[in-house]
C-alpha positions as semicolon CSV with decimal commas, in nm:
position;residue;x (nm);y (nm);z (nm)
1;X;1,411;-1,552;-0,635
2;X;1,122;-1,349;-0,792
3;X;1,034;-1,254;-0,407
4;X;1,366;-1,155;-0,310
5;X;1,388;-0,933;-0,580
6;X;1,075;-0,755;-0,550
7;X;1,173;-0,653;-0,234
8;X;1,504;-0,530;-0,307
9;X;1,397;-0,353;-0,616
10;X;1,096;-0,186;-0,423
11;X;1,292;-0,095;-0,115
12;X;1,602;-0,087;-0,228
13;X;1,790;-0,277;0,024
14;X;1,885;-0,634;0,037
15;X;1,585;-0,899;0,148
16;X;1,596;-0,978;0,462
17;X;1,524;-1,392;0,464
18;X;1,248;-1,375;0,702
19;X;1,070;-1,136;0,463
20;X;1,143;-1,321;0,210
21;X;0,972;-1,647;0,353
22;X;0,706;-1,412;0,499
23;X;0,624;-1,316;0,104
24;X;0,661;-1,690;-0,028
25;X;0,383;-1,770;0,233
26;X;0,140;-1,500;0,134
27;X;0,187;-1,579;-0,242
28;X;0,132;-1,951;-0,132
29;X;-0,185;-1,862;0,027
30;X;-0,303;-1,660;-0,250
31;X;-0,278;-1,953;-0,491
32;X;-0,430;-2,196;-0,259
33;X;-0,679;-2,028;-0,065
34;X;-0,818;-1,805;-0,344
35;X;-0,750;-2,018;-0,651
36;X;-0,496;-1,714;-0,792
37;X;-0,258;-1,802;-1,087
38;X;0,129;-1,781;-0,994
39;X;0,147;-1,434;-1,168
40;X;-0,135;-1,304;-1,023
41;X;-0,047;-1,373;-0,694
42;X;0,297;-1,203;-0,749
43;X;0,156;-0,905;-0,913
44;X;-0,069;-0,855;-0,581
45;X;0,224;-0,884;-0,386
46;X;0,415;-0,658;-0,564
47;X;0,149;-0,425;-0,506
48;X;0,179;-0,504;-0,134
49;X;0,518;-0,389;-0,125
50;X;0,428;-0,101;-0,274
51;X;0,187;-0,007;0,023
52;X;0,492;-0,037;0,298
53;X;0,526;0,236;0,516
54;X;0,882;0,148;0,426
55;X;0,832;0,247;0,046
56;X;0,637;0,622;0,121
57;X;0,840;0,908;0,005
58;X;0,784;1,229;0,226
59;X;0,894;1,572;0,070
């Protein structure tokens, strides 16, 4: 739920599921591979979304 959100707060749209599954992966790996907390791992995620091409604003 928290990834679904995330992505329809920063790109305001609805989540598309395989995005959604693509995120739930990545925090998955974060947490395994790299020992990260479950916040943590969200938080850098977050910050991934923020970095989409899909989030820039152009004036």
């Amino acid at each position: 739920a928290c990834v679904r959100r995330a992505i329809e707060v920063a790109l305001v749209r609805e989540a598309q599921d395989d995005e959604v599954a693509h995120g739930l992966a990545l925090i998955d790996e974060l947490e395994t591979t790299e020992g990260m907390s479950p916040g943590r791992s969200l938080e850098l995620y977050c910050l991934f979304l923020l970095n989409l091409n899909e989030f820039s604003y152009l004036d």
